[in-house]
N, C-alpha and C positions, 0 to 999 in steps of 0.2 A: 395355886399352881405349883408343880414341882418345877425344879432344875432345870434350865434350858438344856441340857442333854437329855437329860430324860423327854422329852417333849421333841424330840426333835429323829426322823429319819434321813441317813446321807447312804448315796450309792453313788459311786465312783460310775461316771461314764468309761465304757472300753476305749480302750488303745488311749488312758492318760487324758481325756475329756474331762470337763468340768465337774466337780464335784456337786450333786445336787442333794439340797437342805430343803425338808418339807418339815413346818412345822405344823403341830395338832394340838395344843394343848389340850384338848378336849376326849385325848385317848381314843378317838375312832367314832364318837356318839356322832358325830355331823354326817362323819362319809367321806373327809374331805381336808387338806391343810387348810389353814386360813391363810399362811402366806408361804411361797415354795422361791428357792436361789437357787438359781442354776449360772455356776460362776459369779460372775458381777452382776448378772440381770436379775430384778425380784419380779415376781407374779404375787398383786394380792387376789384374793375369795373377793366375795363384793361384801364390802363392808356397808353396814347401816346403822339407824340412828337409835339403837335399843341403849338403857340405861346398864352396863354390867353389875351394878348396885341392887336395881331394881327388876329387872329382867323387864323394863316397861318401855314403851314409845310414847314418848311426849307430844300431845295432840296441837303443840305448838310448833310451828312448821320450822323456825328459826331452830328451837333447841334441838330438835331432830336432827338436823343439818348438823348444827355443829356437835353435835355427839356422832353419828355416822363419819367426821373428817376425824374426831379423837378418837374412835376406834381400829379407822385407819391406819390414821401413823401408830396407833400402837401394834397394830400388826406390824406396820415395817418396822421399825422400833426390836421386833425378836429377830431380826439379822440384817441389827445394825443400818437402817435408811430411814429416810426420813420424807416429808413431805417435798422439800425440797430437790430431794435425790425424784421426784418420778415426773416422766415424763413420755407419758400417754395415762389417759384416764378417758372412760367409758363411763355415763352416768344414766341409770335407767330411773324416771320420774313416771311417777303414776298418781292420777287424783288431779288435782284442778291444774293440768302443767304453766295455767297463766300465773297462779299465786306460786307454786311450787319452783319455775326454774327461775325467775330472779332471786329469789333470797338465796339458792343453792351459788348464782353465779354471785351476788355481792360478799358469799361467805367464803367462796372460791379465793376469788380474785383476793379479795381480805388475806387469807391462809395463807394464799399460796406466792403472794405480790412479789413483782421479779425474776418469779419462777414457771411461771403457769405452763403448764405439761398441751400439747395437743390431743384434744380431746374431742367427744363425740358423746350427745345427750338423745337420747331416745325414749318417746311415749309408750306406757307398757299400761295393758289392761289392770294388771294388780299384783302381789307378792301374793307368797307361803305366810308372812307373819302379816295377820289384820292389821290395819292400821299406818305401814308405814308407805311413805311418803317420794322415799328414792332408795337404792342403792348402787355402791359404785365400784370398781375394781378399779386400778394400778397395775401399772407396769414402769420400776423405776431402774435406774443403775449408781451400783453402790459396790 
């Protein structure tokens, strides 16, 4: 990836408004930032459990999770927030939601201990990418 400027669009809201920071590193191929600042508030994309190594989804529900929470924070991570900083999160589960939302909520709670953001988990028919499991968006302050 290049330079975090390079990767990065900012437009000054009028009359002296927040400065908002969308980043892409992906140059336009998605459609879409993966995480956008407007002032102190961050917005993430929904992040999910793909390997960026491998470009693969591990058919074990555990590693999913925990690569979807380290994909996460690395999105917040490009303007400076962290797991810690969010506070609201949205988790869309799909596929067996009885195996699937406890290990999300023990990997949660694990992450996030101390911190846990108010959140909302929802049953979804299935993703764009086969295979996975859940994905989730952020909204933190940083």
């Amino acid at each position: 990836m290049d330079d975090l400027d390079d990767r990065l669009t900012v437009r000054s809201a009028a009359m002296g408004g927040p400065v908002i920071e969308r980043i892409d590193p992906f140059d336009g191929a998605l459609g879409f930032p993966i995480v956008v600042r407007a002032g102190s508030t961050v917005y993430s994309a929904g992040a999910f459990g793909i390997d960026p190594d491998t470009l693969e989804i591990s058919p074990e529900v555990e590693v999913e999770v925990r690569q979807a929470f380290a994909n996460l924070e690395a999105s917040l991570g490009m303007v400076g927030a962290t797991l810690r900083d969010v506070v609201e999160m949205t988790t869309y589960l799909a596929g067996n939601h009885e195996e699937v939302y406890p290990v999300f909520q023990r990997v949660r709670s694990e992450l996030m201990a101390g911190h846990l953001p108010a959140s909302t988990s929802v049953i979804v028919a299935g993703f764009l990418v086969p295979g996975m499991h859940l994905e989730m968006k952020a909204v933190a302050v940083a």
